[in-house]
MIPALUM-582634 format. One record per residue: residue number from 1; residue in one letter; x, y, z of N, C-alpha, C in turn. Coordinates in steps of 0.02 Angstrom, whole numbers. Layout:
num->NUM residu->a n_xx->X n_yy->Y n_zz->Z ca_xx->X ca_yy->Y ca_zz->Z c_xx->X c_yy->Y c_zz->Z
...
This chain:
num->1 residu->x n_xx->-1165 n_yy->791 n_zz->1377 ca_xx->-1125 ca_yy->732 ca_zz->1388 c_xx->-1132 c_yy->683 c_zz->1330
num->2 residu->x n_xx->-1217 n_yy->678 n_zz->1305 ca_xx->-1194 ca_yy->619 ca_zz->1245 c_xx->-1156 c_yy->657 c_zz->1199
num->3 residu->x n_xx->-1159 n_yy->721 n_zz->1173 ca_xx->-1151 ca_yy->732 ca_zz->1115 c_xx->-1079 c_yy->749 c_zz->1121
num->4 residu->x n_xx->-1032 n_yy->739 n_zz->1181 ca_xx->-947 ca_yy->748 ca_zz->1184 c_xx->-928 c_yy->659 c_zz->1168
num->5 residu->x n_xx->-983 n_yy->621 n_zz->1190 ca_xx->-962 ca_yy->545 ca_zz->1173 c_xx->-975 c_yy->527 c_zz->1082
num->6 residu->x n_xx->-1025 n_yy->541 n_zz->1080 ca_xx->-1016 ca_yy->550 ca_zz->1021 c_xx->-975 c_yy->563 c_zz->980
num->7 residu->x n_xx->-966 n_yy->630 n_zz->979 ca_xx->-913 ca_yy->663 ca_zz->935 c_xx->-848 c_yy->616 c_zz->945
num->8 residu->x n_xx->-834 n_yy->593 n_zz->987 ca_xx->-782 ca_yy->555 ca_zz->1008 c_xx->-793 c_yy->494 c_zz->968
num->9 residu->x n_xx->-841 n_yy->459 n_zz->976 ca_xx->-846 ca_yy->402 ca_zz->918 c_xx->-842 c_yy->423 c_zz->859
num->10 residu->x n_xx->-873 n_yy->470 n_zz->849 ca_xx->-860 ca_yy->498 ca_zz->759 c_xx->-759 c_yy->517 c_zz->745
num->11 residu->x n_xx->-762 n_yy->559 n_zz->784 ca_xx->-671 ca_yy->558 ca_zz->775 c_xx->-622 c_yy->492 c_zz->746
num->12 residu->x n_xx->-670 n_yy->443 n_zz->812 ca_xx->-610 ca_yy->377 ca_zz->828 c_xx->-640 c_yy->360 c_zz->736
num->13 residu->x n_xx->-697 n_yy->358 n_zz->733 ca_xx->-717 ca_yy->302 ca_zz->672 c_xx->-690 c_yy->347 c_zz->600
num->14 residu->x n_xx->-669 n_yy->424 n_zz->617 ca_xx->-634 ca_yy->445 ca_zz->535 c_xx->-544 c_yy->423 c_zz->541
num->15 residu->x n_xx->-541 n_yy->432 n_zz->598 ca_xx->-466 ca_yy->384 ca_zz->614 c_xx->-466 c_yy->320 c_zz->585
num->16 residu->x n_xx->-498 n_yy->286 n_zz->618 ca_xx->-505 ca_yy->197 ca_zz->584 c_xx->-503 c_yy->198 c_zz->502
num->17 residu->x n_xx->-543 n_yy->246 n_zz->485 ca_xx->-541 ca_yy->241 ca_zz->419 c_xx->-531 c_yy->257 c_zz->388
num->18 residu->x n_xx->-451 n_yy->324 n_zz->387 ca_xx->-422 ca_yy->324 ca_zz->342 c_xx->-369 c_yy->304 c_zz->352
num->19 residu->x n_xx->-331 n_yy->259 n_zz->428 ca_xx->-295 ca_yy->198 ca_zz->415 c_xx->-300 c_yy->156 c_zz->365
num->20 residu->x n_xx->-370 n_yy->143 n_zz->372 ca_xx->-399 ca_yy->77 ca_zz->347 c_xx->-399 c_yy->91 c_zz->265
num->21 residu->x n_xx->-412 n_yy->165 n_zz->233 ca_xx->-377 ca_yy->192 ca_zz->199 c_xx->-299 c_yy->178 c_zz->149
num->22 residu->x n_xx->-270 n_yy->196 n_zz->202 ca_xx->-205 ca_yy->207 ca_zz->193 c_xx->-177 c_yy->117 c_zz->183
num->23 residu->x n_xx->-204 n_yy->83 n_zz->229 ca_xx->-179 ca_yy->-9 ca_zz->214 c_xx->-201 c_yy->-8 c_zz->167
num->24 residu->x n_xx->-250 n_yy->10 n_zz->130 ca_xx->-270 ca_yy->-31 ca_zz->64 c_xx->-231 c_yy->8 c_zz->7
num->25 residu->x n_xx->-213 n_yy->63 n_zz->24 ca_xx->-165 ca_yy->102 ca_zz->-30 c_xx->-102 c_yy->54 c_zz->-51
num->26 residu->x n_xx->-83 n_yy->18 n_zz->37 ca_xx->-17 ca_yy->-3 ca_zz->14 c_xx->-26 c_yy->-63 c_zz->-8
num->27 residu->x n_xx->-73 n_yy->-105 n_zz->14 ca_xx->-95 ca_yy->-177 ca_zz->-28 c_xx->-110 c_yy->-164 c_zz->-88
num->28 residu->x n_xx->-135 n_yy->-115 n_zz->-130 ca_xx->-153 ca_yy->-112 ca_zz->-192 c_xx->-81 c_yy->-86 c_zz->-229
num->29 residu->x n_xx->-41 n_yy->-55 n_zz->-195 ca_xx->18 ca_yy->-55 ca_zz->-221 c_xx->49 c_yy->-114 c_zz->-234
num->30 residu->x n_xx->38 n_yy->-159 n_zz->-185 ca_xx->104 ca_yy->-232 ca_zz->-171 c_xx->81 c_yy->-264 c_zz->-240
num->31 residu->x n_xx->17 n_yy->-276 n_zz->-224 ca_xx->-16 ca_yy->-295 ca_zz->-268 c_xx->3 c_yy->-292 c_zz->-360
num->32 residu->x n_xx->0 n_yy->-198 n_zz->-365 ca_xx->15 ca_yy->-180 ca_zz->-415 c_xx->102 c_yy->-220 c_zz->-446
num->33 residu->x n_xx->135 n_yy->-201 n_zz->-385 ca_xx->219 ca_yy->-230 ca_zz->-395 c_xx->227 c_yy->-320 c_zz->-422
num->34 residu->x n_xx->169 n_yy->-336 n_zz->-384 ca_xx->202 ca_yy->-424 ca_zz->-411 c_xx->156 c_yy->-437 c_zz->-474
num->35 residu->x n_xx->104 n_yy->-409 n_zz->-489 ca_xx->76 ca_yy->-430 ca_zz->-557 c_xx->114 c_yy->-396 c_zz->-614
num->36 residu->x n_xx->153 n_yy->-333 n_zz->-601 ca_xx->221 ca_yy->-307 ca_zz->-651 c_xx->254 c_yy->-346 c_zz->-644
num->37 residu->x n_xx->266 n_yy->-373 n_zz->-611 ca_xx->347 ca_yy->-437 ca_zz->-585 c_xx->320 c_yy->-486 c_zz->-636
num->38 residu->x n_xx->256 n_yy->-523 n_zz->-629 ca_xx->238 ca_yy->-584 ca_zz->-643 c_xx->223 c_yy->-552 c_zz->-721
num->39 residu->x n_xx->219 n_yy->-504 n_zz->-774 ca_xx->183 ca_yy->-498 ca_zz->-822 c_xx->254 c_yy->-506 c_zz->-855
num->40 residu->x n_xx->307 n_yy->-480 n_zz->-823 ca_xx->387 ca_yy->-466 ca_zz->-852 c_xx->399 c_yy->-544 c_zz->-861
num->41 residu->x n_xx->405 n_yy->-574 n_zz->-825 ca_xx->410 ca_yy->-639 ca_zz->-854 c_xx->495 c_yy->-634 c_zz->-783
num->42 residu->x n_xx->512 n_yy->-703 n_zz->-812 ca_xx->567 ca_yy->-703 ca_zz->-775 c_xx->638 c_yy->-688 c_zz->-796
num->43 residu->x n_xx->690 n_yy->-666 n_zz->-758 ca_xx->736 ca_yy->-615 ca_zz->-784 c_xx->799 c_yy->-649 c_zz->-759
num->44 residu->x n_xx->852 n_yy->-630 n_zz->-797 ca_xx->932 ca_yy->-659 ca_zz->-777 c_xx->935 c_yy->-624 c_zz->-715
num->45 residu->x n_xx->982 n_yy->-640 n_zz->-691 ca_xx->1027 ca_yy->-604 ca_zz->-630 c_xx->1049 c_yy->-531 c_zz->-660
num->46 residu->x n_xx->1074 n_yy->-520 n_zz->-699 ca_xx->1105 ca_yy->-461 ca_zz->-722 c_xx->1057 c_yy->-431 c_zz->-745
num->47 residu->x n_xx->980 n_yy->-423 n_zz->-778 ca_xx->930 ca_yy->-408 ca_zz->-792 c_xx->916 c_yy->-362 c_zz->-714
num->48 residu->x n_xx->909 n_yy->-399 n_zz->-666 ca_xx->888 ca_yy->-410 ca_zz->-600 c_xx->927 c_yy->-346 c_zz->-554
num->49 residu->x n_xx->982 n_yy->-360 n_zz->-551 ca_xx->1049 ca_yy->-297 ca_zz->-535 c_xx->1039 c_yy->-228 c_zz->-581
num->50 residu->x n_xx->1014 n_yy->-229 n_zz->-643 ca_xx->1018 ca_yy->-182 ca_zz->-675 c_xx->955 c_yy->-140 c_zz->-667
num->51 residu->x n_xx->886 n_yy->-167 n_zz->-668 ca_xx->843 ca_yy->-135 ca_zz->-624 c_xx->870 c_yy->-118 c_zz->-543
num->52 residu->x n_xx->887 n_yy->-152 n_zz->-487 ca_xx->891 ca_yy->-119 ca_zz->-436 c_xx->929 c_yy->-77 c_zz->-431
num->53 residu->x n_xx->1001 n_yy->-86 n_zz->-485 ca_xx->1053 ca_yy->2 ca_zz->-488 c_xx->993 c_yy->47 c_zz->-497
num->54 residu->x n_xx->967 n_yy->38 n_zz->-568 ca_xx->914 ca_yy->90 ca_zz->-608 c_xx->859 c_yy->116 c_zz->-544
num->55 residu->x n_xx->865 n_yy->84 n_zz->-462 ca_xx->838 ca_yy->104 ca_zz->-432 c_xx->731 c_yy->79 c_zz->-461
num->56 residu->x n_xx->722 n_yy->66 n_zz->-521 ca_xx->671 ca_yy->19 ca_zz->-519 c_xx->633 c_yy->-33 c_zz->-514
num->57 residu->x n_xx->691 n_yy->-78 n_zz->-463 ca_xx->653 ca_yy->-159 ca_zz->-465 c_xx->636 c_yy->-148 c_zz->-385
């Protein structure tokens, strides 16, 4: 009996943490996106449109 509770805490806690994982993947991405934004400096409107056609802004 302990060692089925157990295992059960060990499961839940590799779950937790490669959520916990996976959030920081995408915060270090966001992250990554606005310090490219902010290093580019600031951009016309047509600058702006021409990256999101190009599918890269």
């Amino acid at each position: 009996m302990a060692y089925a509770t157990k295992a059960g805490r060990n499961a839940q806690s590799v779950t937790t943490s490669e959520h916990a994982a996976t959030d920081a993947e995408i915060v270090t991405g966001v992250e990554a996106n606005m310090a490219k934004a902010q290093a580019e400096g600031p951009q016309s409107k047509a600058q702006l449109l021409e990256r999101l056609d190009a599918g890269t802004g």
